[in-house]
C-alpha positions in Angstrom: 91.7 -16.8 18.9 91.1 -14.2 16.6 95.2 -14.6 14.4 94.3 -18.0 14.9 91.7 -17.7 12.4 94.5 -16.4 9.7 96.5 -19.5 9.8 96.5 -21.3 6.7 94.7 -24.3 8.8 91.9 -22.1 9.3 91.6 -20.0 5.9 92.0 -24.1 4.0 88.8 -24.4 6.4 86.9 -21.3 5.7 87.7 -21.3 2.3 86.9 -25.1 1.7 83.2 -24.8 2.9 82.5 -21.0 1.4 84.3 -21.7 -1.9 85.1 -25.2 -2.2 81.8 -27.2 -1.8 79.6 -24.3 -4.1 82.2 -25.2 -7.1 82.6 -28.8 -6.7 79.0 -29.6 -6.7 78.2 -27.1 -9.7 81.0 -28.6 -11.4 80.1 -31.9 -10.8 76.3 -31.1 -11.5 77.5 -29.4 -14.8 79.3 -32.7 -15.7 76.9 -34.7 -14.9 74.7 -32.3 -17.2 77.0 -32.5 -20.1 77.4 -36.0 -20.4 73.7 -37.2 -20.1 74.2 -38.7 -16.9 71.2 -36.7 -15.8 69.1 -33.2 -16.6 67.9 -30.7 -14.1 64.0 -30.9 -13.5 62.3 -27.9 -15.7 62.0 -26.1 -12.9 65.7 -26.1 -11.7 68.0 -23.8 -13.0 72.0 -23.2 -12.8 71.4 -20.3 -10.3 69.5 -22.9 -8.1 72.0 -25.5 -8.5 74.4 -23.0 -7.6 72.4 -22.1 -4.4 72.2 -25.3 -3.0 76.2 -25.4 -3.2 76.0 -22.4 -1.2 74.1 -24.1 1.6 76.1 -27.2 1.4 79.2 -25.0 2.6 77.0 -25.5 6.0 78.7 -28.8 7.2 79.5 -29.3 11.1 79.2 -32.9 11.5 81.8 -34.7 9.5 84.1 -31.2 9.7 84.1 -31.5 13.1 84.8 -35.1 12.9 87.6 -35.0 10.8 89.7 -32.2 12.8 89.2 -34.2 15.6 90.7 -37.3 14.5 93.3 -34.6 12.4 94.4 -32.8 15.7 94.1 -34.8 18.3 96.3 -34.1 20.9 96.3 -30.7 19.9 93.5 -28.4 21.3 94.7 -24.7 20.3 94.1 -26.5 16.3 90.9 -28.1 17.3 89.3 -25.2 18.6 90.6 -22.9 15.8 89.5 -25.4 13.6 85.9 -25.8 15.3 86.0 -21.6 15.0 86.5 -21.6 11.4 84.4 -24.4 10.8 81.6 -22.3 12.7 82.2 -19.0 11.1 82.5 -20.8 7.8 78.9 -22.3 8.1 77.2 -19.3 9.0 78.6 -17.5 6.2 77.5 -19.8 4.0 74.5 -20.2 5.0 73.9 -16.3 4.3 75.2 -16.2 1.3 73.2 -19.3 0.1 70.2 -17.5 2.1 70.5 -14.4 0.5 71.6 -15.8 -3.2 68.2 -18.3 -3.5 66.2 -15.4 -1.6 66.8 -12.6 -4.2 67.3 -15.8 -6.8 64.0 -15.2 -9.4 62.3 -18.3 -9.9 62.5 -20.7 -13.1 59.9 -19.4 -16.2 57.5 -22.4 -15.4 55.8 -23.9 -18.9 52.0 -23.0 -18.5 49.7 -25.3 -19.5 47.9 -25.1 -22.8 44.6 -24.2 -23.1 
């Protein structure tokens, strides 16, 4: 199983949820952003936004869903897939645990006096 997780199947997987869903949803968020669509809260920053893309790479539902409707028939790809899609959540889920960890916290406004 383990040059299974080198196919491009599984690295589209693995790459998808670690790298994929952190830039899409900054992206998006920064478009969002630009155009005046929305702003972040004042205690929100980009690091923050950024963080929560990281923890969105942690998706075993609907991945899991779709390789089984993409493969079936084929078990050696569904459970390669279900592998990467595993080993792909918990990575992102450190990295998004250990980015908002060590992340400082937004300058909050203090209240005048």
């Amino acid at each position: 199983w383990q040059a299974d997780l080198l196919t491009p199947n599984s690295l589209g997987i693995i790459g998808g949820l670690v790298i994929g869903k952190p830039f899409g949803i900054v992206l998006m968020c920064l478009l969002a952003v630009s155009i005046g669509i929305c702003r972040l809260p004042e205690d929100i920053g980009w690091r923050h936004v950024f963080g929560a893309g990281l923890l969105a790479g942690i998706g075993f539902t609907m991945s899991i869903f779709i390789t089984n409707l993409a493969f079936a028939g084929n078990a050696d790809f569904i459970i390669s897939s279900k592998i990467a899609i595993l080993l792909a959540s918990i990575a992102a889920g450190g990295f998004g645990f250990v980015w908002l960890r060590w992340c400082p916290p937004a300058e909050l406004p203090t209240p005048d006096k």
